[in-house]
C-alpha positions in Angstrom: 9.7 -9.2 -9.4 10.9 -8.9 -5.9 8.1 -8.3 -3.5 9.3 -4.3 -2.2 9.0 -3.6 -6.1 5.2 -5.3 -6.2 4.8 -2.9 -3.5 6.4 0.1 -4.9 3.9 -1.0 -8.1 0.9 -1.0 -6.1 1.1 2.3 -5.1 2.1 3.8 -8.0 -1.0 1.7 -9.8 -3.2 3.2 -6.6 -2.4 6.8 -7.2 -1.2 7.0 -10.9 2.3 8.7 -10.0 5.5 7.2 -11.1 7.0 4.2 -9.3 10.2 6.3 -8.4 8.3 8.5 -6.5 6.9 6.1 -4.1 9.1 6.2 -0.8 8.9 6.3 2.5 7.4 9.9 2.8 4.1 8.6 1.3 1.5 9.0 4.3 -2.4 9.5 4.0 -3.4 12.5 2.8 0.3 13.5 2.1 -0.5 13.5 -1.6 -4.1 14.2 -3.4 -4.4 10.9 -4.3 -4.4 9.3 -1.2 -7.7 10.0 0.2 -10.3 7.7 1.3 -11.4 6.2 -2.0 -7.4 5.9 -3.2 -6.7 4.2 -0.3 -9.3 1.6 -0.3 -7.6 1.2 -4.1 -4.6 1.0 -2.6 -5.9 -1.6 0.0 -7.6 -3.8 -3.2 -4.5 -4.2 -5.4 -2.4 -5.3 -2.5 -4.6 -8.2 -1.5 -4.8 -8.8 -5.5 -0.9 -8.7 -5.6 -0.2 -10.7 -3.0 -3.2 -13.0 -2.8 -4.4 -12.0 0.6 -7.5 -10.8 2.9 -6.7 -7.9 5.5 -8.7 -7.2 8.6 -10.4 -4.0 9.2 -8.5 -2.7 12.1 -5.6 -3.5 9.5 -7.0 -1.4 6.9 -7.7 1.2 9.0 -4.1 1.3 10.4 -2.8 1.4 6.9 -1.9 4.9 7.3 1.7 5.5 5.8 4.3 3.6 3.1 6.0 2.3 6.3 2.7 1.1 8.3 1.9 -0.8 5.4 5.2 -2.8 5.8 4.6 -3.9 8.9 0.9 -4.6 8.3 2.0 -6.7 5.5 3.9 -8.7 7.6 1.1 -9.6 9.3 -0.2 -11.4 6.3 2.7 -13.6 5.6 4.4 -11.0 3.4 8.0 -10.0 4.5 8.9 -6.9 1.9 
């Protein structure tokens, strides 16, 4: 599995909606899901995915599908 689709997977995983409606739209709070606890869900099964530890500040600035990319990157993960 190619590492955009592990993404794609986590969110859908995170927020229980289907994986082909995870895009670039997806910001916090833009869907009921994605509140506080959903995001630190979200937060959990990417550093499970992809075997890694984020930073606070990173975490907190994990605020849209697009963010997240370039946090990611931060970690060693180029999706």
């Amino acid at each position: 599995m190619k590492k955009i689709e592990k993404y794609n997977q986590a969110f859908s995983l995170s927020f229980s909606i289907e994986v082909d409606s995870v895009n670039s739209d997806l910001k916090y709070e833009s869907i009921p899901e994605w509140d506080s606890i959903g995001h630190m869900g979200l937060i959990a099964e990417l550093e499970d995915t992809f075997e890694i530890s984020m930073e606070m500040d990173d975490i907190i600035d994990f605020s849209s599908y697009n963010k997240g990319i370039e946090i990611m990157k931060k970690y060693g993960v180029d999706i």
